[in-house]
C-alpha positions in Angstrom: -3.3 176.9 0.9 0.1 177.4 -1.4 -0.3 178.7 -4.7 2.5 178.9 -7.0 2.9 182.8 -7.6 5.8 182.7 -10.9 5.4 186.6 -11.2 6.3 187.3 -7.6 10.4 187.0 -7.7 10.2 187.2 -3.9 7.9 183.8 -3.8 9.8 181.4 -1.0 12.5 183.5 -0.1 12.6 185.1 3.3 13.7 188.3 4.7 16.7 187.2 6.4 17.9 185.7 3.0 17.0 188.7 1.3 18.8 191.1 3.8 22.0 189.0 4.0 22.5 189.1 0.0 21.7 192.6 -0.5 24.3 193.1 2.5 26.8 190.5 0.7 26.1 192.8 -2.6 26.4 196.6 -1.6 28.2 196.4 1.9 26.3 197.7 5.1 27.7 201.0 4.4 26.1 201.0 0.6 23.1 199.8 1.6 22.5 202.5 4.5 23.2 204.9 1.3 20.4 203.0 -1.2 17.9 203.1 2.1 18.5 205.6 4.6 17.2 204.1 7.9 19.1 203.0 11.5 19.3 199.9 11.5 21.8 199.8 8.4 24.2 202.8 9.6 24.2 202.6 13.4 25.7 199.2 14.3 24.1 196.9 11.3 23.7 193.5 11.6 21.2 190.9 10.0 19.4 190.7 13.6 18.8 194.3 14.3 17.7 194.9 10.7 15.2 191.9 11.0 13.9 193.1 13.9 13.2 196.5 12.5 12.0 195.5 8.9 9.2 193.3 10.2 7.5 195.9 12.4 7.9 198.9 9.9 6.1 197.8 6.5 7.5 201.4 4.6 11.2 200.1 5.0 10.7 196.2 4.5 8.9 197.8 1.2 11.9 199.6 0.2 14.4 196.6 1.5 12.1 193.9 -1.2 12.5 196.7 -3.7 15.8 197.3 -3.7 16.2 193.5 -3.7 13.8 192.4 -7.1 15.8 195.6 -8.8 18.9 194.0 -8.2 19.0 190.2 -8.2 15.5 189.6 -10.3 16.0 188.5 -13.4 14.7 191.2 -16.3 12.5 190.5 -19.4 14.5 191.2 -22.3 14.7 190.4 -26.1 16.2 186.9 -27.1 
């Protein structure tokens, strides 16, 4: 079953997509200084940092995080 979920800016977008624009955005270099872990300072790539995220729930938390603060649109006045 597929419910729509508009609150949940991560809704149909997958980790590799996620991981590939935050390393477009900051740089493998400034992301291993927003989230301190391996697999973005020793070596980085998309691959190794998928492979990591999905079996470590703490860091794929902080990845998603890092990700809705920076691309996810904000609820302002108009």
């Amino acid at each position: 079953m597929t419910a729509a979920q508009p609150n949940n800016p991560l809704h149909g977008i997958t980790l590799e997509a996620v991981v590939v624009r935050l390393a477009e955005h900051y740089g493998w270099d400034g992301l291993a200084r927003k989230i301190n872990i391996n697999c973005f300072k020793s070596d980085p790539s998309v691959k190794s940092s998928l492979k990591f995220l999905r079996k470590t729930p703490w860091a794929r938390e902080q990845v998603e995080s890092l990700y809705v603060f920076t691309f996810a649109p904000r609820g302002g006045a108009q």
